[in-house]
Rosetta silent file (secondary structure, phi, psi, omega in degrees, C-alpha in Angstrom):
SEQUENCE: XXXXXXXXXXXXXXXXXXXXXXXXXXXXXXXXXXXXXXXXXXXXXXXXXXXXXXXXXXXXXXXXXXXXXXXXXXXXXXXXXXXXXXXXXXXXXXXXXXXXXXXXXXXXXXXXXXXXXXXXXXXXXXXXXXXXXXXXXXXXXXXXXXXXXXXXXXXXXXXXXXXXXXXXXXXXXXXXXXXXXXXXXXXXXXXXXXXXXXXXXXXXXXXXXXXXXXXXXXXXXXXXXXXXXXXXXXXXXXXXXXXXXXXXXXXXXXXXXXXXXXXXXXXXXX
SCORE:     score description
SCORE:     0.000 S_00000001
   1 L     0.000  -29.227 -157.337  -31.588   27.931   10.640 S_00000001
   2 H   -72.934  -41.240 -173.939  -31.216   31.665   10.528 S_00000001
   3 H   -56.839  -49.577 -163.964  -27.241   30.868   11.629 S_00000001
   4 H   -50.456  -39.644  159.462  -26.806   28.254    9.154 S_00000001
   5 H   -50.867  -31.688  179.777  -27.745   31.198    6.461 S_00000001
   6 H  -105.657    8.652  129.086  -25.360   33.711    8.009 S_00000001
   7 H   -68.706  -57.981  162.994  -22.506   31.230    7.411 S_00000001
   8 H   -79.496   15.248  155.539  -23.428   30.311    4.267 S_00000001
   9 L  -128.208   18.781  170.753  -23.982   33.208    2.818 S_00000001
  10 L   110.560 -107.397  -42.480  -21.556   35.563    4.429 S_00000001
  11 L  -126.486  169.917  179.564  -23.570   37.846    6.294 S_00000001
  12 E   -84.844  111.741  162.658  -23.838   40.191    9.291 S_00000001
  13 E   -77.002   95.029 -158.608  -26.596   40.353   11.680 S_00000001
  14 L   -84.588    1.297  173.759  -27.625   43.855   11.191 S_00000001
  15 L   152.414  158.054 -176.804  -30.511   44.664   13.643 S_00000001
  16 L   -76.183  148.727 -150.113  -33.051   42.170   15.364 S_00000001
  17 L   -90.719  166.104 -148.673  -35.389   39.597   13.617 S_00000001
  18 E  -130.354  105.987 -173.013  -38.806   39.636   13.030 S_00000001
  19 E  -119.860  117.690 -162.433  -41.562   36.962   13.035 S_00000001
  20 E   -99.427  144.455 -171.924  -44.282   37.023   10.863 S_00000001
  21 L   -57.277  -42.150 -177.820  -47.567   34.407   10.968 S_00000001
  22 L  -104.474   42.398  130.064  -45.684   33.171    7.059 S_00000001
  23 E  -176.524 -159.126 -164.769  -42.032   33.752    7.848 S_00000001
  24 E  -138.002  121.439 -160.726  -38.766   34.848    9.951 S_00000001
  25 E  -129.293  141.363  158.795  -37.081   38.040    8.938 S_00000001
  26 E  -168.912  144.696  168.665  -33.653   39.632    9.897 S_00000001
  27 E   -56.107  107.182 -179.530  -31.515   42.326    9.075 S_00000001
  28 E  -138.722  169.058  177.736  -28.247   41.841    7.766 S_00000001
  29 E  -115.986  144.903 -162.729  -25.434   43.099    5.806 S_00000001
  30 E  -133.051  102.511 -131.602  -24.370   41.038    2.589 S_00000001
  31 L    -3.888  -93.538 -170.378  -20.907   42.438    2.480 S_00000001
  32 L  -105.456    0.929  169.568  -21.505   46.538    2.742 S_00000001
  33 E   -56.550   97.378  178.593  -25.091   45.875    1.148 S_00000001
  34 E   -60.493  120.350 -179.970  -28.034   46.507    3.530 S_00000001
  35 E  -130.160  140.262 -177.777  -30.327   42.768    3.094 S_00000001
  36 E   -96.327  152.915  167.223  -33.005   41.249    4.492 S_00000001
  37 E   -96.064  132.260  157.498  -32.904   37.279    5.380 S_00000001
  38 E  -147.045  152.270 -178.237  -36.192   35.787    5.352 S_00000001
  39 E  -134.535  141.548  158.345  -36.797   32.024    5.909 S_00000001
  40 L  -115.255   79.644 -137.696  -39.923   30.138    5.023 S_00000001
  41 L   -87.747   -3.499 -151.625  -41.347   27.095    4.560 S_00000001
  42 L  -101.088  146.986 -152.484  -44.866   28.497    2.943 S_00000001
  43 H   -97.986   -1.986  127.373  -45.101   28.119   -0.563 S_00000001
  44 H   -39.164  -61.114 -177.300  -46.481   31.344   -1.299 S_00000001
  45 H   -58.453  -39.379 -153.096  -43.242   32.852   -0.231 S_00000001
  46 H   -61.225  -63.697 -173.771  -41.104   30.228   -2.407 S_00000001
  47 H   -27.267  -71.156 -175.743  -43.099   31.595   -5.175 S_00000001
  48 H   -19.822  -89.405  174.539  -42.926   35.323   -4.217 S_00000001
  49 H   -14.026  -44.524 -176.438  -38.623   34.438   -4.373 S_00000001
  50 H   -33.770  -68.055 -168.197  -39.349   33.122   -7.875 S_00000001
  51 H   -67.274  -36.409  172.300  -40.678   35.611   -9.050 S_00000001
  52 H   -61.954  -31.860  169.742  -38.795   38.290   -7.554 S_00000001
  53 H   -99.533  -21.927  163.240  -35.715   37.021   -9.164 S_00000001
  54 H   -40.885  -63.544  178.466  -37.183   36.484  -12.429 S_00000001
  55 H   -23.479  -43.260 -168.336  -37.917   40.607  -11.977 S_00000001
  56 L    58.318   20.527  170.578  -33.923   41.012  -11.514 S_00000001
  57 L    83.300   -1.545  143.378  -34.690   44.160   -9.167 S_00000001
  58 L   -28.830  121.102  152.922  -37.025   45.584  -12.438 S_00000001
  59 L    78.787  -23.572 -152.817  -39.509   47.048  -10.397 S_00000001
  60 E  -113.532  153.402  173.572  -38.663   44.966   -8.010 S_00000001
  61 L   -77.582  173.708 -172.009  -36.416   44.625   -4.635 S_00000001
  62 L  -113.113  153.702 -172.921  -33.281   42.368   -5.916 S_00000001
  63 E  -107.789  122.954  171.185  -32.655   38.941   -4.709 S_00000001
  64 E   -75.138  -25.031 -177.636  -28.962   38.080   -3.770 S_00000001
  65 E   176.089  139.174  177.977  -29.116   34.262   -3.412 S_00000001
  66 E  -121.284  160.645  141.339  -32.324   32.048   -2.909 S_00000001
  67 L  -155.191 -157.692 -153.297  -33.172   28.163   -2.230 S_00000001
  68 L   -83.222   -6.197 -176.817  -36.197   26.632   -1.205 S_00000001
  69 L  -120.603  -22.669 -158.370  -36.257   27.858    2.268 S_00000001
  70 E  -131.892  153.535 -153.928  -34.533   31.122    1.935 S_00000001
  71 E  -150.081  121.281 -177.467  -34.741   34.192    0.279 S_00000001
  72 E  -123.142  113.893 -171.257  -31.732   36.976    0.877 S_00000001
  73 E   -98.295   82.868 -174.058  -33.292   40.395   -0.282 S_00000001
  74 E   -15.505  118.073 -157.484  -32.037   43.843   -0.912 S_00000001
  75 L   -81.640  149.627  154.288  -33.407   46.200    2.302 S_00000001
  76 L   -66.395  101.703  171.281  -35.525   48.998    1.731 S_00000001
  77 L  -139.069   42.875  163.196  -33.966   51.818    3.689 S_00000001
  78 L  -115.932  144.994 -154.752  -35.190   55.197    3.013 S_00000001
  79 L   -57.953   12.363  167.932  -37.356   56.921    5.590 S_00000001
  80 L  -110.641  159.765 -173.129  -40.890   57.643    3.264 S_00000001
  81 L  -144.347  118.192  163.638  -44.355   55.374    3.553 S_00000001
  82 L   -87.171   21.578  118.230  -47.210   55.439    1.161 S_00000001
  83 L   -66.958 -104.522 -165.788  -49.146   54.600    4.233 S_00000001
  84 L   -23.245  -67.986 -179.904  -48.013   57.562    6.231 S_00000001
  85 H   -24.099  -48.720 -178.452  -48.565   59.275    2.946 S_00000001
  86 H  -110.319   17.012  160.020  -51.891   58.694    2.582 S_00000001
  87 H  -128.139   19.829  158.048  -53.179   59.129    5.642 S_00000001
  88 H   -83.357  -15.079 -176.502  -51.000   62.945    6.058 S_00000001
  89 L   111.126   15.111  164.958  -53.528   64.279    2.943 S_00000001
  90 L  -110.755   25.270  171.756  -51.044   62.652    0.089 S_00000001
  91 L   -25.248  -44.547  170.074  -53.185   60.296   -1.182 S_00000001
  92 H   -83.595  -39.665  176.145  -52.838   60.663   -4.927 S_00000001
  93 H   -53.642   -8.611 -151.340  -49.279   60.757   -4.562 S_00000001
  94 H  -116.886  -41.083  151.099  -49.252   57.483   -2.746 S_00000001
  95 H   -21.909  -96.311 -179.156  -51.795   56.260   -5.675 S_00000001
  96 H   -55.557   -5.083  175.351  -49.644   57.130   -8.553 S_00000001
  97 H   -80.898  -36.902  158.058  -46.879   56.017   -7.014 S_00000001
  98 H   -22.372  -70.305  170.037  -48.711   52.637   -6.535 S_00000001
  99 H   -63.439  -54.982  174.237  -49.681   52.572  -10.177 S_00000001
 100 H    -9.273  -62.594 -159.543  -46.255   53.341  -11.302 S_00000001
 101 H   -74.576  -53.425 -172.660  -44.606   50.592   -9.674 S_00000001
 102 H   -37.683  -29.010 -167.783  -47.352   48.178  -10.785 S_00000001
 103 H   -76.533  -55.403  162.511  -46.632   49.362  -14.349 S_00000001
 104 H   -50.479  -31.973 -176.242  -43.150   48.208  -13.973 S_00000001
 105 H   -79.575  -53.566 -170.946  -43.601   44.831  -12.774 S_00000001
 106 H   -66.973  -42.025  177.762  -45.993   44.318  -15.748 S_00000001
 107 L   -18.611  134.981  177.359  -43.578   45.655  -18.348 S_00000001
 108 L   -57.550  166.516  167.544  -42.900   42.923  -21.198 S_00000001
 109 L  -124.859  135.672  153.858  -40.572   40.583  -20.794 S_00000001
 110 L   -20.765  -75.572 -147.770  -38.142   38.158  -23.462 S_00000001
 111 L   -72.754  148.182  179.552  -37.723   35.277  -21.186 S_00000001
 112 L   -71.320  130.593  168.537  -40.167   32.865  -20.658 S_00000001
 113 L   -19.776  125.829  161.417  -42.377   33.344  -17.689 S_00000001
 114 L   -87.341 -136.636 -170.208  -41.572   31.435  -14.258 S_00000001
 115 L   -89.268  143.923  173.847  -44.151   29.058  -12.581 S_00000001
 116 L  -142.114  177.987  177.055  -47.175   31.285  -11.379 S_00000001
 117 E  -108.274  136.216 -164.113  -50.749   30.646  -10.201 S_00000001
 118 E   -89.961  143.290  164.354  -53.298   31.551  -12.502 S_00000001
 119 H    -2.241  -92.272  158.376  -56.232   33.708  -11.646 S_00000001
 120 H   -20.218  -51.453 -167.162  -59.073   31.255  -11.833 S_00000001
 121 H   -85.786  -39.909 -179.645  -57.530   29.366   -9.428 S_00000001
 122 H   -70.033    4.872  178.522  -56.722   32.042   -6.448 S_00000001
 123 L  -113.891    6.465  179.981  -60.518   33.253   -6.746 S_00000001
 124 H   -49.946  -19.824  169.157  -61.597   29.006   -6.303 S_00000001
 125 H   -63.642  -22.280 -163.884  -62.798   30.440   -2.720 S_00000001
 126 H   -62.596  -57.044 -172.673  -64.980   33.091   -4.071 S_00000001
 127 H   -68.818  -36.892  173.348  -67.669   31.148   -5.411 S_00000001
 128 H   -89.479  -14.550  152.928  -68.322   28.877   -2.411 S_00000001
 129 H   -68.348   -4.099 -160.227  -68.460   32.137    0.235 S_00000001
 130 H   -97.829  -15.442 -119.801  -70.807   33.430   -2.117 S_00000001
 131 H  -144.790  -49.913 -172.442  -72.932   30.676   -1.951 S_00000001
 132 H  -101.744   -0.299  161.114  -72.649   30.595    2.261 S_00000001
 133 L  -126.907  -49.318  161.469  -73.161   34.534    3.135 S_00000001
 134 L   108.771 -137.737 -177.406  -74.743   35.812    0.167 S_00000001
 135 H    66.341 -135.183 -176.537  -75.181   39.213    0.083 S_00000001
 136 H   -90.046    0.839  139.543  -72.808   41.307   -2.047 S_00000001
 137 H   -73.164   -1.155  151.782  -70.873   38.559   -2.667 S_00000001
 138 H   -62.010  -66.760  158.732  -72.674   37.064   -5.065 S_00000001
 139 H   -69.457    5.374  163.372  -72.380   39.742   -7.240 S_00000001
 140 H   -69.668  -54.157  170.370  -68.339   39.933   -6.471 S_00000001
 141 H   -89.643   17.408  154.698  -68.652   36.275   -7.961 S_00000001
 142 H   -83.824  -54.229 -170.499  -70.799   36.733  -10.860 S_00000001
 143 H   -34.428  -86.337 -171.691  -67.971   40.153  -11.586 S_00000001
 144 H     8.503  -82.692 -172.520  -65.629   37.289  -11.163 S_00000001
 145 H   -55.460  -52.766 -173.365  -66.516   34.697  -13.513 S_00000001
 146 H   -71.575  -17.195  175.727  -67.241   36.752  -16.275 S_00000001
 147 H   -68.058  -57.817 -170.781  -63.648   38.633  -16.033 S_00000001
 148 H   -65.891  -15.623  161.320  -62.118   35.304  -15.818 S_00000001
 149 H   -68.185  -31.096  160.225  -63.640   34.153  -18.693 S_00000001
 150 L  -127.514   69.549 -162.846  -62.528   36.742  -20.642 S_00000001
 151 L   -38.600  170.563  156.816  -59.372   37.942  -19.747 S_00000001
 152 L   -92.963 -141.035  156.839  -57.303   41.097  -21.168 S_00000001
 153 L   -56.170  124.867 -151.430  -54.034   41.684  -21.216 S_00000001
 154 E  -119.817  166.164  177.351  -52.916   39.323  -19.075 S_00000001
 155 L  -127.592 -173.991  159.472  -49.008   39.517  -17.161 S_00000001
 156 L  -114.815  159.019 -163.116  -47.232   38.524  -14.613 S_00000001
 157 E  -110.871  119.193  166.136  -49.100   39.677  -11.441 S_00000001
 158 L   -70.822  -44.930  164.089  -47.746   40.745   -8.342 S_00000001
 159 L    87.887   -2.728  148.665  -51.275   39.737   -6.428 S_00000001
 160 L  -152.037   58.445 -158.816  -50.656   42.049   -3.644 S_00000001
 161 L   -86.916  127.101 -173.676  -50.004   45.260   -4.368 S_00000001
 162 L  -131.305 -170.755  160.670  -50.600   47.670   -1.301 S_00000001
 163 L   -70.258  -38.401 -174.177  -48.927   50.628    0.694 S_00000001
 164 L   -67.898  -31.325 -168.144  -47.165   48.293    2.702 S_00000001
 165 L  -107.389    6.338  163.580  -45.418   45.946    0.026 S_00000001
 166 E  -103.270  123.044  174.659  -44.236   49.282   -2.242 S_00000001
 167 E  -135.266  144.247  168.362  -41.448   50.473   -0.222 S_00000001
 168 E   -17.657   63.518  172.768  -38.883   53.617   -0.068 S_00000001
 169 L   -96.053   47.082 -154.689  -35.757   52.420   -1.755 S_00000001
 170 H    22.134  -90.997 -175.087  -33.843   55.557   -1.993 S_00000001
 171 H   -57.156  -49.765  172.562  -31.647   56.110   -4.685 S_00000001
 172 H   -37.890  -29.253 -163.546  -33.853   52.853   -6.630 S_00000001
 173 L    92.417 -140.649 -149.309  -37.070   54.827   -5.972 S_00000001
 174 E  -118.003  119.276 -174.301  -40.094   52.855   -4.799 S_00000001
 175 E   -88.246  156.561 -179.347  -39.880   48.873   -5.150 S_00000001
 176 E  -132.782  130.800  154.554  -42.110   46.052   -4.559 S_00000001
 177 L   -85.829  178.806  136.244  -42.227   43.409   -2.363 S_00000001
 178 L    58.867   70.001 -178.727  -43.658   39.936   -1.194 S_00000001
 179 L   -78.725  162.750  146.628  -45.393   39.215   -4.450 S_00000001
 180 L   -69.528  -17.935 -173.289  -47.767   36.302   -4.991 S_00000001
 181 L    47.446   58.114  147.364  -46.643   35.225   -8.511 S_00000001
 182 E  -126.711 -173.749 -164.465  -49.715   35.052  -10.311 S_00000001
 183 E  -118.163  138.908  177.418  -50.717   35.347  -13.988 S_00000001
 184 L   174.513  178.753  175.300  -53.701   37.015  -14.797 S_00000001
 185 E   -71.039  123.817 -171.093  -55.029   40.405  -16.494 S_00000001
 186 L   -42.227  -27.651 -147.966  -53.148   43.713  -15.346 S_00000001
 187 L   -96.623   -2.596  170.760  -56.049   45.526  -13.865 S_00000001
 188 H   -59.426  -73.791 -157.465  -56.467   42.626  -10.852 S_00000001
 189 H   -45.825    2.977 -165.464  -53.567   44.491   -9.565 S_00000001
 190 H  -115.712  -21.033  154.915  -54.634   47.805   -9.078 S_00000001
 191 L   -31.453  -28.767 -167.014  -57.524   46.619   -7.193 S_00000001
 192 L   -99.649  -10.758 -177.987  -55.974   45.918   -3.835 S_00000001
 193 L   -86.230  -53.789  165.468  -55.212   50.084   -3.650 S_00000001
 194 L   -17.136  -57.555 -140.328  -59.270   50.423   -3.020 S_00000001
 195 L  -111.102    9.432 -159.346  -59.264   48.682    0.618 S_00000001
 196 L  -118.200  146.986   -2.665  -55.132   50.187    1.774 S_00000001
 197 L   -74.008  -31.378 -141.382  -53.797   51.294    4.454 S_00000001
 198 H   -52.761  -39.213 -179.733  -57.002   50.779    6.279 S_00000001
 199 H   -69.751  -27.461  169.400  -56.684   46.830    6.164 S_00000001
 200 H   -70.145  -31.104  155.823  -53.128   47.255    7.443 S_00000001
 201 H  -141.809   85.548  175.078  -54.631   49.722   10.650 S_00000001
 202 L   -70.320   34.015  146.434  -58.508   50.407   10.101 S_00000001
 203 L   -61.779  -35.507  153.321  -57.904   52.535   13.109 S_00000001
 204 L   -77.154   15.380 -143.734  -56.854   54.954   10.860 S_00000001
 205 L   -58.962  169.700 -143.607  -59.017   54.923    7.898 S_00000001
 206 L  -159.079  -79.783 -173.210  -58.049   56.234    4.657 S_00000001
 207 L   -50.510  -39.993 -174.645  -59.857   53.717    1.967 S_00000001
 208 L   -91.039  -22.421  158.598  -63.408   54.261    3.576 S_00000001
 209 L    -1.313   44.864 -105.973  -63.355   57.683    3.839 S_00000001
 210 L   -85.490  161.408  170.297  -65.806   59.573    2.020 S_00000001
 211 L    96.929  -29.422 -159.500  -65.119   60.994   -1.213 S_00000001
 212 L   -95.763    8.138  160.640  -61.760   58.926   -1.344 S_00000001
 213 L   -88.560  -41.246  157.894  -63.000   55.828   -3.592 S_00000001
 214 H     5.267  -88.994 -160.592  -63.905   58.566   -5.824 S_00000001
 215 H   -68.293  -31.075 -178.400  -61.345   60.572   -6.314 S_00000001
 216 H   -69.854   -8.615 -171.689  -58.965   57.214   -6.438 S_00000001
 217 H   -87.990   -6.116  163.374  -61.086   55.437   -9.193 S_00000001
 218 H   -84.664  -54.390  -90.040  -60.177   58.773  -11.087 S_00000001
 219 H  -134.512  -72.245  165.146  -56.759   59.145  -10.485 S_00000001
 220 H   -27.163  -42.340 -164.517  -56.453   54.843  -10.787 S_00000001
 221 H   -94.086  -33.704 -172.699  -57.875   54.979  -14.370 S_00000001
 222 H   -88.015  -60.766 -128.357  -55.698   58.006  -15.394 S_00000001
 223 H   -99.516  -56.156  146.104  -52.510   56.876  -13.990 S_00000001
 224 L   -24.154  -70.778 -175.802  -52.960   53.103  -14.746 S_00000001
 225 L    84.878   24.667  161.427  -54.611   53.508  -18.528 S_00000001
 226 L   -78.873  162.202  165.997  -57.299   51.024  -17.176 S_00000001
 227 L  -113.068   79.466 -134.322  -60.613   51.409  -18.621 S_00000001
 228 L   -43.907   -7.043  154.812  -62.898   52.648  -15.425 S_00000001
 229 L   -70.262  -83.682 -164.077  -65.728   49.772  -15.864 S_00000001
 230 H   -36.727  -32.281 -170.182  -63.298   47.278  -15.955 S_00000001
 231 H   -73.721  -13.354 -172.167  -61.242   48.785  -13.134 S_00000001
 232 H  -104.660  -14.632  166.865  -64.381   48.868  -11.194 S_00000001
 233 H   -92.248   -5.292  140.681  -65.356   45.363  -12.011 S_00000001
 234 H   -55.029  -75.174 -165.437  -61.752   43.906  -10.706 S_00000001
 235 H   -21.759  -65.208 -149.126  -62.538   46.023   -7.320 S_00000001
 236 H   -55.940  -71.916 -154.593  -65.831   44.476   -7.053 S_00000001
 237 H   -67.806  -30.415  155.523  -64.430   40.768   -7.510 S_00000001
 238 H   -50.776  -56.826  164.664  -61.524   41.557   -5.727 S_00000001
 239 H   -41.748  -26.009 -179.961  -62.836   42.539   -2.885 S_00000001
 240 H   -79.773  -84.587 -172.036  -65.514   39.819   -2.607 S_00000001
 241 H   -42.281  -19.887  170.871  -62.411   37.582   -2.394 S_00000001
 242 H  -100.356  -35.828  168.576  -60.430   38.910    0.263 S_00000001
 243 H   -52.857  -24.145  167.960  -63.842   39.813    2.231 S_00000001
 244 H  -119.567   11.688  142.526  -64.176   35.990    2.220 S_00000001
 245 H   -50.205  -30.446  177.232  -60.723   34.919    3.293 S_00000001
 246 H   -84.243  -41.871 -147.488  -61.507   37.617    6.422 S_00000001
 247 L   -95.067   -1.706  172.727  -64.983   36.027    6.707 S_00000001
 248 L   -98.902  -20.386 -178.568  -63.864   32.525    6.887 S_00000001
 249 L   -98.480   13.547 -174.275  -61.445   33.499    9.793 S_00000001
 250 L    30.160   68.467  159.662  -64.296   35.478   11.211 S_00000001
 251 L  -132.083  136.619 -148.885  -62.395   38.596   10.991 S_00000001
 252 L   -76.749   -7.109  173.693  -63.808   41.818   11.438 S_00000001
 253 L   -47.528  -35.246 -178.675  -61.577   43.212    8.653 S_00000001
 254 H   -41.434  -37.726 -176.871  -64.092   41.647    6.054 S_00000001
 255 H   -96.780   33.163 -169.511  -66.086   45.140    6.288 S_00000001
 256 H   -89.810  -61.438  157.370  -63.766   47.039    5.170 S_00000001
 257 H   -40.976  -46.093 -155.025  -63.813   44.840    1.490 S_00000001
 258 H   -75.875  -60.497  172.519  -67.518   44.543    1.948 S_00000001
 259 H   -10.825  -79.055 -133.845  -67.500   48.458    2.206 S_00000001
 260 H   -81.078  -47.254  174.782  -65.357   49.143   -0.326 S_00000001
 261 H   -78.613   26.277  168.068  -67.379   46.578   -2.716 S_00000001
 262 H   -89.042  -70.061 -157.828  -70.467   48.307   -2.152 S_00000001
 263 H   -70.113  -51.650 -152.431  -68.952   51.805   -2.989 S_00000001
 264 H   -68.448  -50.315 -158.742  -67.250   49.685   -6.340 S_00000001
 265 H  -109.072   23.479  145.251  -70.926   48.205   -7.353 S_00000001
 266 H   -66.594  -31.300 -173.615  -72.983   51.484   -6.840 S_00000001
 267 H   -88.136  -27.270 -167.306  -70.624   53.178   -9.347 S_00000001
 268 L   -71.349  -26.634 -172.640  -71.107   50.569  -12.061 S_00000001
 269 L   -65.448  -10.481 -170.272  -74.929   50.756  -11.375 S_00000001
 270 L   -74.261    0.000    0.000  -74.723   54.695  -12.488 S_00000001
């Protein structure tokens, strides 16, 4: 398939591809443009592509030509990592840059919204892990429920904003990738900064750290313009939700969320 893409859409094979558990990536040039190819069948990614061209490279990396399998993407190519960042002692920097981008993606928009997944529905897991480990997920899905019942400001959502998916686009600045395309209240998105890099190498720890949920729930709140309960009562339900996507796949990564949502429902308890 990947040839069938690099006839029909022009392009150059530009360095060697890359296979990911949800898709197939390679490097190419889309006439003197550095691009990425990715092909997919999972319908998270279709979304992501939606959405990403809805963005129009706002905020966003820009998408040159899509269908249903395929997604041809403007490359990231300058040399800095808000992972590397934050685990050299640049932490807030790698923060605000975080919020920043997140800020962008949320900016309003004219056009009517494309198709997204709403909140309520990407946390339908929460409540039955809650139910079969107990612990501090119960009170991730009590946070839950009551946030979803009474949303804020609600957006379009990138749904996985990390170190890894803001990336270095030189002259552009710093860009976001591989979105989820859901709809939901801004401050889920800033949530997902709590538990990073460490879920991408907890070899390395960053997020668990002490002192560093601290200083980021100040710096998150400042930067953001969240209002530090709420922002601490996204963590908590976020986290109970990705801790039981690791915990259904028995993966030890869950106690890193588990951690982190600990640290999240000690501060509200103050």
């Amino acid at each position: 398939m990947l040839e069938n893409y690099l006839l029909r859409w022009s392009l150059v094979p530009d360095g060697d591809p890359v296979t990911t558990p949800a898709a197939r990536l390679l490097p190419v040039l889309y006439g003197d443009q550095p691009a990425v190819l990715k092909l997919s069948h999972e319908e998270d990614e279709r979304r992501g592509g939606t959405v990403m061209e809805w963005w129009d490279g706002e905020g966003s990396a820009r998408v040159f030509a899509r269908d249903d399998t395929a997604l041809l993407l403007e490359r990231a190519t300058g040399s800095a990592s808000l992972a590397n960042m934050a685990r050299d002692g640049r932490d807030d920097n790698a923060c605000r840059i975080l919020c920043a981008a997140a800020a962008q993606l949320h900016a309003p928009w004219s056009k009517p919204f494309p198709e997204l997944i709403p909140l309520a529905h990407w946390f339908r897991e929460l409540e039955p892990a809650a139910a079969k480990y107990g612990g501090i997920l119960v009170r991730c899905a009590e946070t839950a429920r009551v946030l979803l019942a009474e949303p804020g400001e609600c957006v379009v959502l990138h749904g996985d904003i990390h170190h890894d998916n803001v990336l270095d686009f030189g002259a552009r600045g710093w860009l976001a990738i591989d979105p989820k395309g859901l709809l939901g209240e801004r401050g889920f998105d800033f949530a997902n900064i709590f538990t990073n890099p460490d879920l991408a190498d907890p070899t390395r720890p960053v997020a668990t750290e002490p002192g560093c949920f601290a200083r980021r729930l100040e710096i998150v709140t400042e930067a953001a313009k969240l209002e530090r309960q709420r922002l601490l009562r996204w963590i908590l339900a976020w986290t109970g939700l990705s801790a039981a996507w690791f915990l259904g796949d028995d993966d030890p990564l869950a106690t890193i969320d588990l951690r982190i949502a600990e640290l999240a429902a000690t501060e509200l308890d103050r």
